[in-house]
C-alpha positions in Angstrom: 8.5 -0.2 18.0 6.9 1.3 15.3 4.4 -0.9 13.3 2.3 -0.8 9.6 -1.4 -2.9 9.6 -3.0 -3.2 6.8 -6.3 -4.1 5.9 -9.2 -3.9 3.5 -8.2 -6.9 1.3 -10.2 -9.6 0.0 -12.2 -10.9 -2.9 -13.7 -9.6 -5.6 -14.8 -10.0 -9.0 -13.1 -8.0 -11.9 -14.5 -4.5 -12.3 -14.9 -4.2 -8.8 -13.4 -2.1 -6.6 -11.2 -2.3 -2.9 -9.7 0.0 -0.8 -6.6 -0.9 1.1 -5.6 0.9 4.4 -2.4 1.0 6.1 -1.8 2.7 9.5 1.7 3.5 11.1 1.7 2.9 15.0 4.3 3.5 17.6 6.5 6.3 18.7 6.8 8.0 15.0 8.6 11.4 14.7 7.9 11.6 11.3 6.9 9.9 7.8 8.4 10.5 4.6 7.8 8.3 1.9 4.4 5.5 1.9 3.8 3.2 -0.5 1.8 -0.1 -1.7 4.2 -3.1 -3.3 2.5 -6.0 -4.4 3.8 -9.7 -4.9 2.1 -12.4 -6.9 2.8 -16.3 -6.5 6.1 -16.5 -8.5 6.6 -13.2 -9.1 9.2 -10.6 -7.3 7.6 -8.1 -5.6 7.2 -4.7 -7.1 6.0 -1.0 -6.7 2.2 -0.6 -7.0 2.0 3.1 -6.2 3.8 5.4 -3.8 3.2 8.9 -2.4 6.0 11.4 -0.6 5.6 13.6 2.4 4.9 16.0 -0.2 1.8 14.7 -1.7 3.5 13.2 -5.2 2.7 10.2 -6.4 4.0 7.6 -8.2 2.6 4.7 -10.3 3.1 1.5 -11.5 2.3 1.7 -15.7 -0.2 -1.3 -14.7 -2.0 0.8 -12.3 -2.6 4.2 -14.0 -5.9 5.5 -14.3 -7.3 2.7 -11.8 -5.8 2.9 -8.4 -5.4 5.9 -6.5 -3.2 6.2 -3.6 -3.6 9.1 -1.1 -2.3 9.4 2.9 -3.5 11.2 6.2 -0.5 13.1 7.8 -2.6 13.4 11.2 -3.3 9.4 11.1 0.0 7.9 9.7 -2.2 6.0 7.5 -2.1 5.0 3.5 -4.7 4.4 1.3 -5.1 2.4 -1.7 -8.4 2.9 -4.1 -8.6 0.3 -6.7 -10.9 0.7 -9.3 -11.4 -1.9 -12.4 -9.6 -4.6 -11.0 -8.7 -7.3 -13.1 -7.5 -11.0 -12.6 -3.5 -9.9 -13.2 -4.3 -7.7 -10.0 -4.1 -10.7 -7.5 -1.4 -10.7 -5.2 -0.5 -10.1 -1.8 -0.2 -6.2 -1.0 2.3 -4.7 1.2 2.7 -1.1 2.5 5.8 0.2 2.7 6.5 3.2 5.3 10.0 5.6 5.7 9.8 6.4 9.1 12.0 8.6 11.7 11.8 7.0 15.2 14.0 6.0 18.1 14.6 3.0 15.7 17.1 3.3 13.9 15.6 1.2 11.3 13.7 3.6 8.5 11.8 1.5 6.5 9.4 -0.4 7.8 6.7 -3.3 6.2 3.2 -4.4 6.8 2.3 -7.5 6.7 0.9 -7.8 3.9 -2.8 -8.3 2.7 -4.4 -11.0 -0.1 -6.5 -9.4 -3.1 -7.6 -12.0 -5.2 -9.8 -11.1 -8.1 -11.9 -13.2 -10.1 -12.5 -13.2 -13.5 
């Protein structure tokens, strides 16, 4: 069973900066695409940033030029660097993996982490 954790939310005060983390477990054959969604109170849930096999990334208009999103091949693991947070940032974050396994369901979610920042 493969699984995504994340962590590395929390609070923080606008301007600041977190870094989310979200590591694939389980019998994994291979990853293709990993990305961050995000979902505020009342709000449908939508892309944050993504990244393919490949290395190509992908972002949100909201997020250019602040977060980053990067992944280690040899750890299953996405990251998510978020600089100059601001309020309209709060939400819960989820990671989103594509994953070959003896599943054969391919996309998988974490369980989602609370960012909340402060103004």
């Amino acid at each position: 069973q493969v699984q995504l954790v994340e962590s590395g939310g929390g609070l923080v005060q606008a301007g600041g900066s977190l870094r989310l983390s979200c590591a694939a477990s389980g019998i994994i054959f291979r990853i293709d695409g990993m990305g961050w969604y995000r979902q505020a109170p009342g709000k449908q849930r939508e892309l944050v940033a993504s990244i393919t096999s490949g290395a190509t990334t992908r972002y949100a208009d909201s997020v250019k030029g602040r977060f980053t999103i990067s992944r280690d091949n040899a750890k299953n693991t996405v990251y998510l660097q978020m600089n100059s947070l601001k309020p309209e940032d709060t939400a819960v974050y989820y990671c989103h993996a594509q994953v070959y396994s003896r599943s054969p369901t391919y996309d998988y979610w974490g369980q989602g982490t609370q960012v909340t920042v402060s103004s």
